[in-house]
Z-matrix of the N, CA and C atoms (Angstrom, degrees):
N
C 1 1.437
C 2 1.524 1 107.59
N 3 1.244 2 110.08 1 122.58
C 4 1.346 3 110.65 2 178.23
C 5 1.773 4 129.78 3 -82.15
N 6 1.228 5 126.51 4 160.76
C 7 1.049 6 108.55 5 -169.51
C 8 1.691 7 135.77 6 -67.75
N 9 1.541 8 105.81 7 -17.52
C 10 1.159 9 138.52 8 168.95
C 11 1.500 10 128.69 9 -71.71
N 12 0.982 11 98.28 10 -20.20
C 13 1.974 12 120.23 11 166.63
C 14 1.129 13 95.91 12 -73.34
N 15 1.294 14 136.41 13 -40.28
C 16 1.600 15 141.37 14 -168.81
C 17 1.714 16 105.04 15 -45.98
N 18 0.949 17 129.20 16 95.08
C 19 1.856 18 91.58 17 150.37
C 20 1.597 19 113.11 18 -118.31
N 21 1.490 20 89.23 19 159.06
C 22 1.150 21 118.96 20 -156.93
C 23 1.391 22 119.25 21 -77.61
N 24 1.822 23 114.07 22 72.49
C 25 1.088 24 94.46 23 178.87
C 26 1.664 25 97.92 24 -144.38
N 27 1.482 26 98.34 25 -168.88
C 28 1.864 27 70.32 26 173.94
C 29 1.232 28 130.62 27 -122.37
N 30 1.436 29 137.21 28 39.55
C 31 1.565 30 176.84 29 -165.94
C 32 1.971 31 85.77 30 -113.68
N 33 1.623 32 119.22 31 -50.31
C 34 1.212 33 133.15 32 -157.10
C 35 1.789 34 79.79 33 -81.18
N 36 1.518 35 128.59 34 -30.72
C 37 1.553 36 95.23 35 -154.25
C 38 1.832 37 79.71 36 -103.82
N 39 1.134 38 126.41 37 -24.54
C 40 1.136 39 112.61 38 -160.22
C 41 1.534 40 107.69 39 -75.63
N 42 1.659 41 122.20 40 -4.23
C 43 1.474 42 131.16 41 176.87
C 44 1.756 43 95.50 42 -65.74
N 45 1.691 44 83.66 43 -51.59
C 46 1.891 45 93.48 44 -169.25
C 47 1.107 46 124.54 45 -63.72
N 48 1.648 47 132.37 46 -12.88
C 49 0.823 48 128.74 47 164.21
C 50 1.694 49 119.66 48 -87.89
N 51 1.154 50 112.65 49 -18.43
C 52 1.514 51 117.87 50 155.95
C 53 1.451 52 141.34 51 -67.87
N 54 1.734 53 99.58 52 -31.18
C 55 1.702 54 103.83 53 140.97
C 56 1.496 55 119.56 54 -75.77
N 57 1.159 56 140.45 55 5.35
C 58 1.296 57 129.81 56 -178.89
C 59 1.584 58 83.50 57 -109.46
N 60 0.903 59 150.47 58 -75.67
C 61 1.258 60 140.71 59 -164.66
C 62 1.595 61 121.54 60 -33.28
N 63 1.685 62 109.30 61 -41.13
C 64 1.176 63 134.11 62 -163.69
C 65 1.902 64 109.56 63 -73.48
N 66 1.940 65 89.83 64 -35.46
C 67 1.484 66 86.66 65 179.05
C 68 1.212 67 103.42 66 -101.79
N 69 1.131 68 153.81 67 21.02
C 70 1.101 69 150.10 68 132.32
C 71 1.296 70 141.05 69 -64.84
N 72 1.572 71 100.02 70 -32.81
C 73 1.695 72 105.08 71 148.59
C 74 1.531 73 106.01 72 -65.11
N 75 1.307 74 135.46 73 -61.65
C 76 1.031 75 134.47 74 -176.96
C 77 1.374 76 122.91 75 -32.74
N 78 1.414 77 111.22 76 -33.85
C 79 1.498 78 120.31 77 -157.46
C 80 2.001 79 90.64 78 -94.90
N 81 1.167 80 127.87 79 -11.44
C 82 0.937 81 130.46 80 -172.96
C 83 1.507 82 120.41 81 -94.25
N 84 1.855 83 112.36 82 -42.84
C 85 0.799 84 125.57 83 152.53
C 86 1.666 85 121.51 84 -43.36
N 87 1.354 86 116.13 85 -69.86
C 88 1.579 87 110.70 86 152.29
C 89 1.611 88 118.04 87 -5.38
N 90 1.223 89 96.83 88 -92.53
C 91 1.540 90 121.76 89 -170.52
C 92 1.591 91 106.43 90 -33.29
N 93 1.740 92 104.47 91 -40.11
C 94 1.621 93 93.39 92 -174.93
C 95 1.700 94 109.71 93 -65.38
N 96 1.652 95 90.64 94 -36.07
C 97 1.680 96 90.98 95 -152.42
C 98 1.699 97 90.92 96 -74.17
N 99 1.301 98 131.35 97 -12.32
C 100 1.391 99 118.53 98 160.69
C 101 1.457 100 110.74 99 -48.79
N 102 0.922 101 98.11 100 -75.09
C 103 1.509 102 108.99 101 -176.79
C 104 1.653 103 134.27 102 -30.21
N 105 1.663 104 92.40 103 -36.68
C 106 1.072 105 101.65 104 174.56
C 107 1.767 106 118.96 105 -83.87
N 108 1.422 107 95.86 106 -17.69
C 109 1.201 108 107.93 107 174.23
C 110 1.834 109 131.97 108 -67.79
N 111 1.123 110 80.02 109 -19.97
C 112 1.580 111 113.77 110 -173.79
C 113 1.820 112 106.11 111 -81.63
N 114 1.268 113 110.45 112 -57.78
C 115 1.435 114 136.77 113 174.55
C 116 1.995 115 99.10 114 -46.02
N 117 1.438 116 90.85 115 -52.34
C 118 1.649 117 96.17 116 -163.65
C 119 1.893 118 102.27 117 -68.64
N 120 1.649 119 97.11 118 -43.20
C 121 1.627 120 103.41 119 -179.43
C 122 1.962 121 110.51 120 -54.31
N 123 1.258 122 109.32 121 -58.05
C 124 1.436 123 105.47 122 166.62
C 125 1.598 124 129.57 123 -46.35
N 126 1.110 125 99.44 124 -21.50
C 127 1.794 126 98.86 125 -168.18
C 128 1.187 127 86.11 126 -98.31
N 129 1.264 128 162.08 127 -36.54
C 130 1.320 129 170.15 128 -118.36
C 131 1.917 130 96.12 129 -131.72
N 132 1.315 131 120.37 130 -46.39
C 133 1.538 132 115.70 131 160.27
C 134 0.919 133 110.51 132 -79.93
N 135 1.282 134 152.97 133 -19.05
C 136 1.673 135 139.22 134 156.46
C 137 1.138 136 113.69 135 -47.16
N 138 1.175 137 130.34 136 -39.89
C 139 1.325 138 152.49 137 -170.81
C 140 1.548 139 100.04 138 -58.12
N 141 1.099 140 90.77 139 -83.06
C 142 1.777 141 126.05 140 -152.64
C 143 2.194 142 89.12 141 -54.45
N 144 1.762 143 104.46 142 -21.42
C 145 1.605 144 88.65 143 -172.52
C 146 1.627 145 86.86 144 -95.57
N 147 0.972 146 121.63 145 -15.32
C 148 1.800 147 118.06 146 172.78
C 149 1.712 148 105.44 147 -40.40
N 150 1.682 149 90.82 148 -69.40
C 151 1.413 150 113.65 149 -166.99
C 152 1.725 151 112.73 150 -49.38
N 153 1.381 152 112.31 151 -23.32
C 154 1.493 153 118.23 152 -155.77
C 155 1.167 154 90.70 153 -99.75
N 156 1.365 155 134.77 154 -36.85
C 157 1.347 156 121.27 155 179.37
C 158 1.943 157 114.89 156 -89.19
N 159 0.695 158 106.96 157 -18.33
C 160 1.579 159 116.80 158 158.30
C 161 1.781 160 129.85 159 -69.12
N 162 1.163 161 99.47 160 -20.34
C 163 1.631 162 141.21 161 150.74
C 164 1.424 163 110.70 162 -66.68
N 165 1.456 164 114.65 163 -51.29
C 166 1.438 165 98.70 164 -153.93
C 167 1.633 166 91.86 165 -107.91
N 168 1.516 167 115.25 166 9.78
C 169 1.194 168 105.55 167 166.61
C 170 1.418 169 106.10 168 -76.69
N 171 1.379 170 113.65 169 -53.95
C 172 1.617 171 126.81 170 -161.95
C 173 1.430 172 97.32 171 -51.50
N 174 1.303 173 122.48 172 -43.24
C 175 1.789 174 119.82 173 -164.27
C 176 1.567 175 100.56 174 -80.33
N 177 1.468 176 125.91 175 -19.70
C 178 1.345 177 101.14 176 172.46
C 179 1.649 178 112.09 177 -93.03
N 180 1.190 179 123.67 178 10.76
C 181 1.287 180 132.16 179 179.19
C 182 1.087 181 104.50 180 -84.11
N 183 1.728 182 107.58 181 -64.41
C 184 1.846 183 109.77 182 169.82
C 185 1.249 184 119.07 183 -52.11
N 186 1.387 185 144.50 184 -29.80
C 187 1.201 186 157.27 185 114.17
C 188 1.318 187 92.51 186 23.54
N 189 1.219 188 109.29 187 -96.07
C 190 1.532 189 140.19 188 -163.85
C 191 1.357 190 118.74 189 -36.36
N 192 1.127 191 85.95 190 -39.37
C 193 1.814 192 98.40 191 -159.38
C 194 1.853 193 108.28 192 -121.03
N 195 1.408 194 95.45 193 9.63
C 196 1.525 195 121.32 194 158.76
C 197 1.819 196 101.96 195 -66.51
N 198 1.755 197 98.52 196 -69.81
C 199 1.614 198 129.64 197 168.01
C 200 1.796 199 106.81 198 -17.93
N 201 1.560 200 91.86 199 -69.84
C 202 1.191 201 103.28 200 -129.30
C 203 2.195 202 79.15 201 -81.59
N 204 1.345 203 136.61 202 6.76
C 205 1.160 204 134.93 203 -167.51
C 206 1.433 205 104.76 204 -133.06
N 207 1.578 206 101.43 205 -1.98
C 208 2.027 207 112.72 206 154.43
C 209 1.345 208 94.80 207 -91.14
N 210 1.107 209 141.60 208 -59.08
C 211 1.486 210 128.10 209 -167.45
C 212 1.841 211 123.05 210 -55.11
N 213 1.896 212 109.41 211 -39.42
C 214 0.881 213 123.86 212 -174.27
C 215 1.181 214 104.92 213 -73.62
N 216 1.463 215 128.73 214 -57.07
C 217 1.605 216 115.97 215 -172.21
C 218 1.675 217 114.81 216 -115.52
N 219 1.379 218 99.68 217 13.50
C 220 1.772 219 97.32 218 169.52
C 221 1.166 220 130.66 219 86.31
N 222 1.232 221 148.13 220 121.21
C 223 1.451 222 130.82 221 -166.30
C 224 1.817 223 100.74 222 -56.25
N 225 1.053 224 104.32 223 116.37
C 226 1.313 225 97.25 224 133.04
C 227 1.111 226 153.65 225 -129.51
C-alpha cells in the first residue's frame, strides 16, 4: 500500500487500524496451526522410526532363516 492511497482522515485511520488488528489475529491463527502442525509431524515421525526398526528386525530374521534354509537344503 502506498503512501498516497492514504488519506488523511480519521474514518481513513480507524479502517487502518482494523486491518492491522485483523491481520494480526490472522497471523496468530497461522502460527497456532503451524504449531500444531509441527506437533502432529513429530508424533507421526516417532512412529514411522518405530515402524522401520520393527521392519528391520523382521528382515534380518528372514535374513536368517533365508541362511539357515540355504545351508539345510542347498541352493537349488
Amino acid at each position: 500500500m502506498a503512501l498516497r492511497d492514504i488519506k488523511p482522515t480519521r474514518s481513513e485511520l480507524i479502517n487502518l487500524k482494523r486491518k492491522i488488528q485483523l491481520s494480526e489475529r490472522g497471523y496468530k491463527i497461522l502460527k497456532m496451526k503451524r504449531d500444531g502442525l509441527i506437533m502432529e509431524f513429530f508424533k507421526i515421525l516417532a512412529e514411522a522410526k518405530d515402524s522401520r526398526g520393527e521392519l528391520l528386525k523382521k528382515y534380518q530374521h528372514a535374513v536368517e532363516m533365508m541362511a539357515v534354509a540355504n545351508t539345510v537344503e542347498g541352493a537349488i
